[in-house]
C-alpha positions as CSV (number, residue, x, y, z in Angstrom):
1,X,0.0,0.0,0.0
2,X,2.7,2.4,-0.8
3,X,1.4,4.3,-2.7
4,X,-1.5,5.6,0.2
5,X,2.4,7.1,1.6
6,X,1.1,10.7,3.2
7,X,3.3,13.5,2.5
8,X,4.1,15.9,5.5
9,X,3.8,19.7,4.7
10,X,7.5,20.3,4.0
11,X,8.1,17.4,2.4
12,X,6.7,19.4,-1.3
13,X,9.3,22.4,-0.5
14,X,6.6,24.5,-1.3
15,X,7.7,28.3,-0.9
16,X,5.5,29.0,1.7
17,X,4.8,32.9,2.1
18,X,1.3,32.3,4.0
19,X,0.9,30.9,7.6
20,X,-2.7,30.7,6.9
21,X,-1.9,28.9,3.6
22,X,0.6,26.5,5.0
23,X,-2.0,25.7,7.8
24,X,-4.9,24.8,5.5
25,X,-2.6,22.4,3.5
26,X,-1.4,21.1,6.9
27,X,-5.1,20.2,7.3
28,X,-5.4,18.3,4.2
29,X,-2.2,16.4,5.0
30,X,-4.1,15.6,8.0
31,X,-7.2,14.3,7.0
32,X,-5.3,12.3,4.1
33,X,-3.2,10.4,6.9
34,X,-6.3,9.1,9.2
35,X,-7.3,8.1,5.7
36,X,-4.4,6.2,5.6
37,X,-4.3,4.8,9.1
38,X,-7.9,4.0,8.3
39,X,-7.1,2.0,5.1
40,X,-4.0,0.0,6.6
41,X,-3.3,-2.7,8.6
42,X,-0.4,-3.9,10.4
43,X,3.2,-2.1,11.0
44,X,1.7,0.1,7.6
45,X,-0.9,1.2,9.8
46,X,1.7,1.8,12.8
47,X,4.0,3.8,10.2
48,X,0.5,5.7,9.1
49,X,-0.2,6.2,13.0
50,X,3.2,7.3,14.0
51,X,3.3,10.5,10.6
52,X,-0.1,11.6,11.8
53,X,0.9,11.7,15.5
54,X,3.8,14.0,14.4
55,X,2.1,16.2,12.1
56,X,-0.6,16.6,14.7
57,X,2.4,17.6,16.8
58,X,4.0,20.0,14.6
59,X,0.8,21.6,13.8
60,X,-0.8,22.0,17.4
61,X,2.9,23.4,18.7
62,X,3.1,26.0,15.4
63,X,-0.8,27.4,16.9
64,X,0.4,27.3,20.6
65,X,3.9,29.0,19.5
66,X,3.1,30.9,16.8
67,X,-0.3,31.2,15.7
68,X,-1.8,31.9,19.2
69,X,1.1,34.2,20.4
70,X,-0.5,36.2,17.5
71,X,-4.2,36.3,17.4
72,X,-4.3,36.9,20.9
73,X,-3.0,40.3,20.5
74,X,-3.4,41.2,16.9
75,X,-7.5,41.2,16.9
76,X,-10.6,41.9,18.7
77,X,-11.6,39.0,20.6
78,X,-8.5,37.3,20.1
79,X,-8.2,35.8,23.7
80,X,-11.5,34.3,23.5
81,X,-10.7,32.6,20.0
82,X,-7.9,31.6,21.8
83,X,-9.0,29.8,24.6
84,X,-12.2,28.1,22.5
85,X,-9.1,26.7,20.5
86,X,-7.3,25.4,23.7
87,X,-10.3,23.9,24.6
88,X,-10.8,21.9,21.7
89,X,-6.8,21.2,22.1
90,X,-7.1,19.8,25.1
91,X,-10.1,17.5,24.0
92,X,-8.3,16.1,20.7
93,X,-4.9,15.3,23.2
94,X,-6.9,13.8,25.9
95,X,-8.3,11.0,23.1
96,X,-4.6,10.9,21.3
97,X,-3.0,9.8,25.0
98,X,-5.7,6.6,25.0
99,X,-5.0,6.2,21.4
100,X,-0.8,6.2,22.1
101,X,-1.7,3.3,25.0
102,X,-3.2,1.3,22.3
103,X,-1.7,-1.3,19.5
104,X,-3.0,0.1,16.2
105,X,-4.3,-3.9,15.9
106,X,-6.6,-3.4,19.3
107,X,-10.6,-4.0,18.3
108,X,-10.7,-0.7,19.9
109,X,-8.3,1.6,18.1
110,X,-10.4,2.3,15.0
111,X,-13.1,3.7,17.3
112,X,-10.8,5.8,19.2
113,X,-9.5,7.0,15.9
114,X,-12.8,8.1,14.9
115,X,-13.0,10.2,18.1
116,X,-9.7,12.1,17.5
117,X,-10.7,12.2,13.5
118,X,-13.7,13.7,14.6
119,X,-12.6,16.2,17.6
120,X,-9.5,17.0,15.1
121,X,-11.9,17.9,12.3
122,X,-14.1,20.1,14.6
123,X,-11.1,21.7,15.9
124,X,-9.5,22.6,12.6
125,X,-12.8,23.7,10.9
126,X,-13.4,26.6,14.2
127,X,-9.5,27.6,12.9
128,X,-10.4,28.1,10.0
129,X,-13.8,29.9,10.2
130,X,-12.4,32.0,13.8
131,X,-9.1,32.3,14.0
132,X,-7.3,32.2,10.0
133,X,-9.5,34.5,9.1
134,X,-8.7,37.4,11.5
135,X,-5.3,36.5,10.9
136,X,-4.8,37.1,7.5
137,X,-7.5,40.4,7.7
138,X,-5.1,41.3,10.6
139,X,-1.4,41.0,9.3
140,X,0.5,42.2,6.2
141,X,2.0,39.4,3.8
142,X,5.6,39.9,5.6
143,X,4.3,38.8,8.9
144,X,2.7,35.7,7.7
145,X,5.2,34.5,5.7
146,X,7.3,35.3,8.3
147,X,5.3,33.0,10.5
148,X,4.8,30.4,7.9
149,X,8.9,30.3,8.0
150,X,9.2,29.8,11.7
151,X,6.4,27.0,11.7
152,X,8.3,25.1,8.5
153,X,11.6,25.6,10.3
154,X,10.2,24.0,13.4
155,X,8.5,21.0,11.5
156,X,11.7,20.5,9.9
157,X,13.9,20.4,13.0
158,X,11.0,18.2,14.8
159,X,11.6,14.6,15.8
160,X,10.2,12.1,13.5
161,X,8.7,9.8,16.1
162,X,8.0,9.9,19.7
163,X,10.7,7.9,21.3
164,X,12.5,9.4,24.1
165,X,16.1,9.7,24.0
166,X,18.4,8.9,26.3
167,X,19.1,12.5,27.5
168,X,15.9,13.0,28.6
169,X,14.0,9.2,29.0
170,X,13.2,9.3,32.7
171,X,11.1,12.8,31.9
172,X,9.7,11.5,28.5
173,X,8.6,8.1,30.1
174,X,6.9,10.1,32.7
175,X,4.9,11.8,30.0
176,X,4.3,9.0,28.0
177,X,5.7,9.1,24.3
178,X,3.2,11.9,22.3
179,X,3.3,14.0,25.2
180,X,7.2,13.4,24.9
181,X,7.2,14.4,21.2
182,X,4.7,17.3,21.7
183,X,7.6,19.0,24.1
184,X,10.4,18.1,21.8
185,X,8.4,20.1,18.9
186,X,7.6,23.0,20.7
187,X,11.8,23.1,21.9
188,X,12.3,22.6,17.8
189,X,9.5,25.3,17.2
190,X,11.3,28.0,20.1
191,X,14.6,27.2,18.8
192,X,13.4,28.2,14.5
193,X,12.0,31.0,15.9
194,X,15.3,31.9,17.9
195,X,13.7,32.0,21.2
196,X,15.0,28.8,22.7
C-alpha cells in the first residue's frame, strides 16, 4: 500500500509565504493520513499512525507557539478565540493519550481514531472559520510569511517519532511518548523562531 504514503507539509518544498496557507494544507495532509491509518493494517498502519501523531504535533505546537502568540493580540476578541481553540486542544490530546496506550491492531483503536478524527476535524474547521480568518485580515503578507517560515523551520527540526532519547528518558517516560514528542516540537518550534 505504498502508494496511500502521506506527504508531510514540507516534504513538497513549497515556498510558503502564507501561515494561513501552509496551515490549510497542513489540514489536508491531515485528513489524508487518518485516511491512511484507516485504510492500513499492520506495521503500515503503525508507520500511518506514527506520521499523523507528528504532524498533529508539529501543527498544534506551530498554533500554541506561533499562531496563538499572535491572534491573541493582533485582533478583537483574540483571547476568547484563543482559549475556545485550547479547549478543543485539550479535547483532541486527551483522546490521542488513550490512542498512544493502544496497539493500532486493538478491536478498539479504530473507534478511538474516529473520536480524534472527529474532535481533530471540529477543531480545525473553528481555525479556520475564527481564527485564520482574522489572521490574514489582521497582518501584512511579511508577517505571515514570516510565520509560515518559523512554523516550516520548526516542522523540519522536529523529531520524527516519539521515542524518548536517552538525555531525557526518565522525563519522557513520565509523560508518555506523544506527550514526549509534543515538548520536543515545541523546543524545535522555540529554537526556529530563535527563542529557545
Amino acid at each position: 500500500m505504498s502508494e496511500l504514503h502521506t506527504p508531510q507539509a514540507g516534504d513538497d518544498h513549497a515556498e510558503d509565504d502564507d501561515v494561513v496557507a501552509l496551515l490549510m494544507r497542513q489540514h489536508g495532509d491531515i485528513r489524508n493520513l487518518f485516511d491512511e491509518v484507516e485504510a492500513c493494517t499492520g506495521e503500515e498502519r503503525r508507520d500511518a499512525f506514527r506520521r499523523l501523531v507528528r504532524l498533529l504535533a508539529v501543527h498544534e505546537t506551530a498554533e500554541e507557539e506561533v499562531i496563538h502568540p499572535f491572534a491573541r493580540r493582533a485582533f478583537d476578541g483574540g483571547e476568547e478565540v484563543v482559549a475556545d481553540r485550547l479547549a478543543e486542544e485539550k479535547a483532541a490530546k486527551e483522546t490521542l493519550a488513550v490512542l498512544d496506550d493502544m496497539d493500532t491492531d486493538d478491536p478498539e483503536f479504530l473507534s478511538q481514531l474516529m473520536r480524534l478524527r472527529t474532535d481533530v476535524q471540529e477543531h480545525a474547521r473553528a481555525e479556520e472559520r475564527y481564527e485564520f480568518t482574522h489572521i490574514r485580515r489582521s497582518t501584512d503578507a511579511a508577517s505571515l510569511a514570516a510565520m509560515a517560515r518559523a512554523i516550516k523551520a520548526a516542522e523540519a527540526m522536529a523529531p520524527t517519532r516519539p521515542h524518548p532519547g536517552v538525555e531525557s528518558g526518565a522525563k519522557n517516560m513520565a509523560l508518555g511518548p506523544v506527550a514526549a514528542l509534543m515538548d520536543r516540537t515545541k523546543d524545535a518550534a522555540r529554537r526556529a523562531m530563535g527563542k529557545g
